[in-house]
C-alpha positions as CSV (number, residue, x, y, z in Angstrom):
1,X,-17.2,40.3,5.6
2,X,-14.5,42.2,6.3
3,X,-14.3,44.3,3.0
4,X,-18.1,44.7,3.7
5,X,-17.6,46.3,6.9
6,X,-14.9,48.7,5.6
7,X,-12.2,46.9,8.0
8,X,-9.9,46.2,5.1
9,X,-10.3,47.5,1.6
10,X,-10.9,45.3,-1.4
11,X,-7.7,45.4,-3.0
12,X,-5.8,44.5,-0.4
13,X,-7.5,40.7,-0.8
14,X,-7.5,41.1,-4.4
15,X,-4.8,38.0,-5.2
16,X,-5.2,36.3,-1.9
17,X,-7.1,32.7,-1.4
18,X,-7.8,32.0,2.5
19,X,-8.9,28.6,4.0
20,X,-8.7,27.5,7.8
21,X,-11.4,27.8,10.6
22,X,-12.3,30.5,12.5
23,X,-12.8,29.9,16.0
24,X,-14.1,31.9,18.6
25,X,-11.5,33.5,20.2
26,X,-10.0,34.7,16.6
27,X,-7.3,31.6,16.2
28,X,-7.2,30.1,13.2
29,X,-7.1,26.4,13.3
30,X,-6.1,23.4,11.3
31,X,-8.4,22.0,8.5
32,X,-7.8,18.8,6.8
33,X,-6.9,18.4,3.1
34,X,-4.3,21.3,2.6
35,X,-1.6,20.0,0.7
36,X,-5.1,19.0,-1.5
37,X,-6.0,22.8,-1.7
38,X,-2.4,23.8,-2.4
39,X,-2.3,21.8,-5.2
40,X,-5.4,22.6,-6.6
41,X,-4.8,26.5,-6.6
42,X,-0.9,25.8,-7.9
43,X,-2.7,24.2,-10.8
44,X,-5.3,26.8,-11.6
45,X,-5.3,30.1,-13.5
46,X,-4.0,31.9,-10.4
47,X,-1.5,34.6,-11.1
48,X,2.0,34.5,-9.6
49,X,1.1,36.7,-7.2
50,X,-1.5,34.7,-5.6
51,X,-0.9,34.1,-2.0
52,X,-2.6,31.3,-0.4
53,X,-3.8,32.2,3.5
54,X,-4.2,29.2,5.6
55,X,-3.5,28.2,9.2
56,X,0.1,27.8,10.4
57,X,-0.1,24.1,11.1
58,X,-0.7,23.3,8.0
59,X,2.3,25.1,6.4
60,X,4.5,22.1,6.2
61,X,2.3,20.1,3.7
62,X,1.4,23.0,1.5
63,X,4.6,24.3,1.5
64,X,5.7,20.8,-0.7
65,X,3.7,22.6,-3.5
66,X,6.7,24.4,-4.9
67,X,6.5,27.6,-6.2
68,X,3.3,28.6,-4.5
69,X,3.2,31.9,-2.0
70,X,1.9,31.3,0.9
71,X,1.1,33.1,4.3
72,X,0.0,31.7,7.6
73,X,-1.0,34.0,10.2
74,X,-1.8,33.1,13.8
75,X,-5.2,35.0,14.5
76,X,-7.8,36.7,12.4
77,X,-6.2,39.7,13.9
78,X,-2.9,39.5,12.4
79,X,-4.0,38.6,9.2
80,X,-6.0,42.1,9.6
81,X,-2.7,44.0,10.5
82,X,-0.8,42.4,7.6
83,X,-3.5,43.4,5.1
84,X,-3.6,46.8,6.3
85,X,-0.3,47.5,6.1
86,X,-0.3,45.5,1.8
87,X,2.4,43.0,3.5
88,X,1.9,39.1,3.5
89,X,5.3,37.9,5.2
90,X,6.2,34.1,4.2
91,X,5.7,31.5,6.9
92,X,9.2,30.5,8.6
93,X,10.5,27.7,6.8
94,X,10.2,24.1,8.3
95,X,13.3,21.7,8.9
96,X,12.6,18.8,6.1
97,X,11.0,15.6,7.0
98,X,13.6,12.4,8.6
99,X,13.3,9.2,7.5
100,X,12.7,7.2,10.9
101,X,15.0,4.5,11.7
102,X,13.2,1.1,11.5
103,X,13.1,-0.6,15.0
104,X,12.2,-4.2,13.6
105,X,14.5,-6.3,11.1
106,X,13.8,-9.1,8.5
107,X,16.9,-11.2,10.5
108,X,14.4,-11.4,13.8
109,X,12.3,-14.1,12.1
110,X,14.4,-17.5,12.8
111,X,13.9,-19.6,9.9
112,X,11.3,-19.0,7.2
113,X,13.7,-19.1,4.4
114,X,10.3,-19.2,1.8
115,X,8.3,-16.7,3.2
116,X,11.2,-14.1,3.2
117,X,12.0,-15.1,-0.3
118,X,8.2,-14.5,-1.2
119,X,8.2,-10.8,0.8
120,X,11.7,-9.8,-1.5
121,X,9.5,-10.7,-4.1
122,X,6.5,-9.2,-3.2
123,X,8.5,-5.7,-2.4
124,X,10.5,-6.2,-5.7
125,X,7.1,-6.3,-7.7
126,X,4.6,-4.5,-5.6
127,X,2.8,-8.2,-5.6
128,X,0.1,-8.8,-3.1
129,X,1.0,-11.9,-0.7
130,X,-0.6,-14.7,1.0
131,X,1.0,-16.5,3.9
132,X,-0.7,-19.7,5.2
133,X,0.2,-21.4,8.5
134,X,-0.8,-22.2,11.9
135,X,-0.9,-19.6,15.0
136,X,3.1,-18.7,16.2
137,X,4.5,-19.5,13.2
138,X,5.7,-16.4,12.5
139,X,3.3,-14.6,10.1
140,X,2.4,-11.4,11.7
141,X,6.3,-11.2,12.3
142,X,7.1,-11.5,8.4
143,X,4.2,-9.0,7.6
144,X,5.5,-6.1,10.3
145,X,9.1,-6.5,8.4
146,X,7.6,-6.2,5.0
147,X,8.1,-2.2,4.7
148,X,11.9,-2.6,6.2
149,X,12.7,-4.1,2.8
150,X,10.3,-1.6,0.5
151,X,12.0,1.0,-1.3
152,X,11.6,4.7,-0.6
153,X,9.0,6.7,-1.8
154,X,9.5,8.8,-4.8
155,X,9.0,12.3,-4.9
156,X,6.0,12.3,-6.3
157,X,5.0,9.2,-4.3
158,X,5.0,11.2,-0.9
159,X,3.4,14.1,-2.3
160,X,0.3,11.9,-3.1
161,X,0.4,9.7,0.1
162,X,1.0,12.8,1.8
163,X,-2.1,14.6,0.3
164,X,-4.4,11.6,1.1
165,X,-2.9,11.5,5.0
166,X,-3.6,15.3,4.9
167,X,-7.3,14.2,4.0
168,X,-8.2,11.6,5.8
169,X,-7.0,13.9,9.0
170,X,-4.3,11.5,10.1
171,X,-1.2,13.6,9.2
172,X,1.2,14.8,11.6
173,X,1.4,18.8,10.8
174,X,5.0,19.0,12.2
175,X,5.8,16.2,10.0
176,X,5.6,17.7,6.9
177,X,5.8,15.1,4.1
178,X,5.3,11.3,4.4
179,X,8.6,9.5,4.0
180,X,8.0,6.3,4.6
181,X,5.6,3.5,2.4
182,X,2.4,3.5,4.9
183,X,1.7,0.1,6.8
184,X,-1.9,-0.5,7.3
185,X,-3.4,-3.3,9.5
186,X,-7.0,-2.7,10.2
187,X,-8.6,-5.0,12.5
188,X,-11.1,-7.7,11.4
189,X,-13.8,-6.1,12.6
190,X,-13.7,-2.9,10.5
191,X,-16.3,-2.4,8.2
192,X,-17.0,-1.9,4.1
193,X,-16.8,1.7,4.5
194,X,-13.6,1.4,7.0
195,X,-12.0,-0.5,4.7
196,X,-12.4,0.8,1.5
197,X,-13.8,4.2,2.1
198,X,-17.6,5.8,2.1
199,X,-20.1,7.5,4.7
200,X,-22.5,10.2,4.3
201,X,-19.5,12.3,3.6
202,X,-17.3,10.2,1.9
203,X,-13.6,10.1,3.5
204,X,-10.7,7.4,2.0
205,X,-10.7,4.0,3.9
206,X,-7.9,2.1,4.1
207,X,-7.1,0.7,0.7
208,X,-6.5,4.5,0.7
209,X,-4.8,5.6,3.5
210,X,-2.2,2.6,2.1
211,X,-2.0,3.6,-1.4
212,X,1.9,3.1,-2.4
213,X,2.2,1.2,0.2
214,X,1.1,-2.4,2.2
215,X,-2.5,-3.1,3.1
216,X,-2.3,-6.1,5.9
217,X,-5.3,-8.1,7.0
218,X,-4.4,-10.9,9.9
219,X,-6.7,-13.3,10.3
220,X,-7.8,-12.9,6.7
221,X,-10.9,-15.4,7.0
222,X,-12.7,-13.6,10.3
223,X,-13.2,-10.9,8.1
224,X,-16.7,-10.8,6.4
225,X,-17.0,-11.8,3.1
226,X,-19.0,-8.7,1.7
227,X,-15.9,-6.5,3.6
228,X,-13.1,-9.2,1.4
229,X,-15.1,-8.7,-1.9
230,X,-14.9,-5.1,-2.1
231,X,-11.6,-5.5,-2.3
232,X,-11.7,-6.7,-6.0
233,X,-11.8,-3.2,-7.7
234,X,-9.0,-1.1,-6.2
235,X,-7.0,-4.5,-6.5
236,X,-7.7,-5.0,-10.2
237,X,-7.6,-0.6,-10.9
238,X,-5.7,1.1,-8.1
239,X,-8.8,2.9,-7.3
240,X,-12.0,2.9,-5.4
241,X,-14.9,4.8,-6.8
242,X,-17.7,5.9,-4.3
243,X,-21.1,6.8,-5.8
244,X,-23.3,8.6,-3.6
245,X,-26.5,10.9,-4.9
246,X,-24.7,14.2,-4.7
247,X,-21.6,13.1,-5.8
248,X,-19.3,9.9,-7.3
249,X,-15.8,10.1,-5.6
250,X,-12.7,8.4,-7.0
251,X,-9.8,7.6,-4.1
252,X,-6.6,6.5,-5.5
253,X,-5.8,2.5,-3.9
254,X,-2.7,1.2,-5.1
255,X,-1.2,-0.7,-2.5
256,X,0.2,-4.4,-2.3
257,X,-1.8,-6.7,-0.5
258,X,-0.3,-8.8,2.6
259,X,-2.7,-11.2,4.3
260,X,-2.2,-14.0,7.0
261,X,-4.8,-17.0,7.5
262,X,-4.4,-20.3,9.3
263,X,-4.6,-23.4,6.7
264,X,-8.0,-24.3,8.8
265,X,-10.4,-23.6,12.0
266,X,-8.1,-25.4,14.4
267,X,-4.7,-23.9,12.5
268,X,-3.0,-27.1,12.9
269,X,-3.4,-28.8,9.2
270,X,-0.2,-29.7,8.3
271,X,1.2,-29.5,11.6
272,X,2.9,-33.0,12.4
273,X,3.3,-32.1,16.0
274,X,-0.1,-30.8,16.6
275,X,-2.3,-33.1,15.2
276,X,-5.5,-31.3,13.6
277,X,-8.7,-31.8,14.7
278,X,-10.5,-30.9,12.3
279,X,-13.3,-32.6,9.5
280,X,-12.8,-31.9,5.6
281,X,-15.5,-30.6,5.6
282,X,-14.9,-28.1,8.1
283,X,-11.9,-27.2,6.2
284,X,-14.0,-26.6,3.0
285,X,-16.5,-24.1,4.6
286,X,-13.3,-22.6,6.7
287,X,-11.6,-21.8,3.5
288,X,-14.9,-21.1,1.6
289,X,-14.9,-17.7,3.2
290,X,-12.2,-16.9,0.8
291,X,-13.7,-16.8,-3.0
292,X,-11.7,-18.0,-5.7
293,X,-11.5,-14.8,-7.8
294,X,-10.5,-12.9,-4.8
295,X,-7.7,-16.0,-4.1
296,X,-6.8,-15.3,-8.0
297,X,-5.7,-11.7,-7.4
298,X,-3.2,-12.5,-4.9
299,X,-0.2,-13.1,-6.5
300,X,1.8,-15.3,-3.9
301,X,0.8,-17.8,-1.9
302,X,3.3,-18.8,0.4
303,X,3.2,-21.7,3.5
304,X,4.5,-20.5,6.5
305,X,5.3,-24.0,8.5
306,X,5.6,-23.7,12.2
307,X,9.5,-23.4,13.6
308,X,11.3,-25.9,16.0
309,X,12.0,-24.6,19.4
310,X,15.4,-25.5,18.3
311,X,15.9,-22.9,15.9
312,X,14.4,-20.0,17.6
313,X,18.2,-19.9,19.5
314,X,20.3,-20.0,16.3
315,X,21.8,-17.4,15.2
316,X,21.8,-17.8,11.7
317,X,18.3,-16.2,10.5
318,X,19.8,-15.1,7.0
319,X,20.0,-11.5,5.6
320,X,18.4,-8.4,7.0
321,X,16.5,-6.0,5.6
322,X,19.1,-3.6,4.8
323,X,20.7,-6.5,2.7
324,X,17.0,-7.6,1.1
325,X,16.6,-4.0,0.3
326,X,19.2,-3.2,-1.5
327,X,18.7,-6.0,-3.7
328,X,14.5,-5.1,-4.2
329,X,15.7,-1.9,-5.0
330,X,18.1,-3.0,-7.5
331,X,14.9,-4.8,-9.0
332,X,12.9,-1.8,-9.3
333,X,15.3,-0.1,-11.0
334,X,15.4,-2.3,-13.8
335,X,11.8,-1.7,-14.0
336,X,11.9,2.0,-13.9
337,X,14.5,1.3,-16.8
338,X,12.1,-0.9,-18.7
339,X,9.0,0.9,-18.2
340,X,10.6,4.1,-18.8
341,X,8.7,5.2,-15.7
342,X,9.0,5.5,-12.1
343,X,5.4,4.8,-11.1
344,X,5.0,1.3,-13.0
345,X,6.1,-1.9,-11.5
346,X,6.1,-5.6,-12.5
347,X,2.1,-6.1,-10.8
348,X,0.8,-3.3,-13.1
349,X,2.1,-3.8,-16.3
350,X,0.0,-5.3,-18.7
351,X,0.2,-8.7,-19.0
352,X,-0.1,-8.9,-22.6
353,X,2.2,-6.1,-23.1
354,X,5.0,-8.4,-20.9
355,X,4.1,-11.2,-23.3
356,X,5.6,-9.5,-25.9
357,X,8.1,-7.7,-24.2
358,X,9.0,-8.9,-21.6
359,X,12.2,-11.0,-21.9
360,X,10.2,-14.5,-22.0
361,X,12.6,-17.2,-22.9
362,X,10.9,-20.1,-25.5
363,X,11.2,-22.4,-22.8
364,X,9.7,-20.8,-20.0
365,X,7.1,-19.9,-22.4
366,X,6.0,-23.8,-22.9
367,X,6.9,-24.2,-19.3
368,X,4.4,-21.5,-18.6
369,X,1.6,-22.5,-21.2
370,X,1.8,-26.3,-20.5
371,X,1.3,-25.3,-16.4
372,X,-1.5,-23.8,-17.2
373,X,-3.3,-25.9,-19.0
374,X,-2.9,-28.8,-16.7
375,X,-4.0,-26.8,-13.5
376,X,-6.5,-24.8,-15.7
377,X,-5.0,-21.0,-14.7
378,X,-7.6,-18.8,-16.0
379,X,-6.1,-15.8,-18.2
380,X,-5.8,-13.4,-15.3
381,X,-4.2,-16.2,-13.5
382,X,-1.6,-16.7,-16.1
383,X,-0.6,-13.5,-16.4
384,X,-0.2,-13.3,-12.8
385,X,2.1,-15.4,-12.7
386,X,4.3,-14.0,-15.7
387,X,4.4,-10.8,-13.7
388,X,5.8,-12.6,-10.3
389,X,8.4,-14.6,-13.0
390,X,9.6,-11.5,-14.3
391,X,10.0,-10.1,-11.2
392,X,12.0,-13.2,-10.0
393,X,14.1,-12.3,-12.8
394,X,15.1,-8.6,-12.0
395,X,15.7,-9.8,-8.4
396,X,18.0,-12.2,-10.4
397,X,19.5,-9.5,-12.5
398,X,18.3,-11.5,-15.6
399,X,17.2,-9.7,-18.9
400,X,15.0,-13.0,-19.6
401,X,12.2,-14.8,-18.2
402,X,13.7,-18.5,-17.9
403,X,12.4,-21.8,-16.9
404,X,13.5,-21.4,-13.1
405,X,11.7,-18.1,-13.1
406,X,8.6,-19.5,-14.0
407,X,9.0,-22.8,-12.4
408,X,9.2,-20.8,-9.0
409,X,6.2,-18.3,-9.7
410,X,4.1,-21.5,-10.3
411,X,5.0,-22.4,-6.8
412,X,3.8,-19.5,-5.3
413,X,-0.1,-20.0,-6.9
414,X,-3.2,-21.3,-4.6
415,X,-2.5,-25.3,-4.0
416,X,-6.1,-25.2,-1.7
417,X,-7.2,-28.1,-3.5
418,X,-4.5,-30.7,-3.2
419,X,-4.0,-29.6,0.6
420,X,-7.8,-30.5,1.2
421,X,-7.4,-33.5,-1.0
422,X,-4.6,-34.7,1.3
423,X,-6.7,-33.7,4.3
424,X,-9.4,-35.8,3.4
425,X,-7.1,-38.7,2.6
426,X,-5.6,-38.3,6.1
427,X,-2.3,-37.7,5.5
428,X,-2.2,-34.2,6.5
């Protein structure tokens, strides 16, 4: 409109890309997706001397697109003056990002030797978790420390998490890049399209908005079971593809599931100093809400008993998170080292590829095999559990997959059926 009008001349906009919104008064404000758009025209046929316009805000996220000119004036008016006089000047340059210092630690939880051993695995492998118990003991504590123990993002990592953040509208524009794996806890309550992304104008739900990072449901079994189920594909693909008449979408969703139920509707089963109330049949239709191939794609299931009163005062609540990380990290660089890579990770290798390659001992082979024909592991199942053994291994420091390795992943799998067995005997 401006070239129309004779305000500026043509050439002067001739290598120049603008995005940002115009408001009344002449400001130019904010707009969502702009490391997206930086990306996108880095990637193109642009010429070097491209210069992409957008609104000063957003400087910090595009300007992690390296290489790529930019200019960020103020007002429409400026941006007028600059043209005028053939002269983009490059946006100040932004301090870089600070990793936050974590306020929480792994040592607050008194006890829980097991579930902390299951979260080091789960952070070593990028596994999704399970932890069972009844209310106080300590679960929604556990799942808060779980990204005190993740590694740190990679580089490419943040630029991606970053972008999504940038999308979804929930970046902090002084923030510049995401540092830190994201931790996201929806409530029970949200819906399909909450949680995994959708609406007439499709924007990324929250498999999304945690993608290289930890998705945490509490009170896994009040959500609905239609909101549960669509969790299938991004767990199984890493993705989430929305279809609508215009368009088919595809959000990235690679995050590592952490989820918190009580063992039944009272949330005492098990619980020898709260007796539970409740029928077996209850039970069943309690844990019902969960279906079984959902069940299978969680790698770890873990019991969370409650704690005496007695040990909340001790002072011995084993290694923090500093310690635990240094040790998952360790573990994930053996991966990077085997995989050659440093996106992949123990829960997204192959299974068939870890088979072969992957360090199994004879032993915990026939361990593995004769396990799962006695409790009838399907083949995704038994896979599953050869990914959580070799991941048991690395935070070992073992090249091979050994009988203790496996013996302890097959610990970790669904036991819902003898639990409700022994509830029904009466001897929970």
């Amino acid at each position: 409109m401006l070239v129309g009008t004779g305000v500026i001349k043509a050439d002067a906009v001739r290598h120049c890309i603008a995005v940002g919104e115009l408001g009344l008064d002449g400001s130019i404000r904010p707009i969502r997706g702009a490391l997206s758009i930086a990306r996108r025209v880095a990637a193109s046929d642009c010429t070097a001397d491209t210069t992409l316009i957008l609104p000063a805000t957003n400087v910090g996220e595009a300007a992690l697109v390296r290489g790529l000119r930019l200019a960020a004036p103020v007002t429409l008016g400026e941006l007028v003056s600059w043209l005028k006089r053939g002269a983009l000047p490059a946006p100040s340059p932004r301090g870089g990002a600070v990793r936050e210092l974590d306020s929480v630690d792994l040592s607050d939880v008194a006890g829980q030797e097991g579930a902390k051993r299951a979260l080091a695995i789960a952070a070593a492998g990028s596994h999704g978790v399970l932890m069972v118990g009844p209310p106080g003991a300590g679960k929604t504590m556990l799942a808060r420390r779980l990204p005190t123990i993740l590694p740190s993002l990679t580089d490419a990592e943040a630029l991606e998490v970053t972008a999504i953040h940038s999308v979804a509208g929930i970046l902090d524009p002084s923030a510049g890049a995401v540092t830190r794996r994201p931790f996201r806890a929806p409530h029970h309550s949200v819906s399909t399209a909450g949680l995994v992304g959708g609406g007439s104008s499709p924007r990324p739900g929250e498999v999304s908005l945690a993608h290289h990072g930890v998705l945490f449901l509490d009170e896994l079994l009040e959500f609905p079971r239609g909101v549960l189920e669509a969790l299938r594909q991004p767990m199984e693909d890493g993705t989430i593809t929305i279809a609508r008449a215009s368009a088919s979408l595809r959000f990235p969703a690679r995050f590592a599931l952490a989820a918190a139920m009580n063992p039944c509707p009272c949330g005492h089963l098990g619980d020898v100093s709260h007796p539970c109330v409740c029928a077996a049949a209850e039970v069943a239709k309690y844990r019902g809400r969960l279906s079984g191939p959902l069940a299978d794609r969680i790698d770890l299931h873990v019991n969370v008993p409650p704690i005496a009163l007695a040990r909340l005062s001790g002072r011995d609540s084993g290694d923090g998170s500093l310690a635990v990380r240094a040790r998952v990290e360790g573990a994930r660089a053996r991966q990077r080292a085997r995989y050659r890579s440093d996106a992949e990770c123990n829960a997204r290798v192959p299974g068939r590829w870890l088979e072969i390659h992957g360090g199994l001992e004879p032993a915990g082979r026939a361990m593995l095999t004769s396990a799962g024909e006695r409790l009838h592991l399907s083949a995704r199942a038994f896979h599953r559990v050869l990914r959580v053994a070799r991941t048991i291994a690395d935070l070992d420091d073992c090249q091979t997959v050994c009988e203790q390795h496996v013996a302890e992943a097959m610990g970790n799998r669904p036991r819902g059926a003898a639990t409700e067995s022994s509830h029904t005997r009466g001897t929970a």
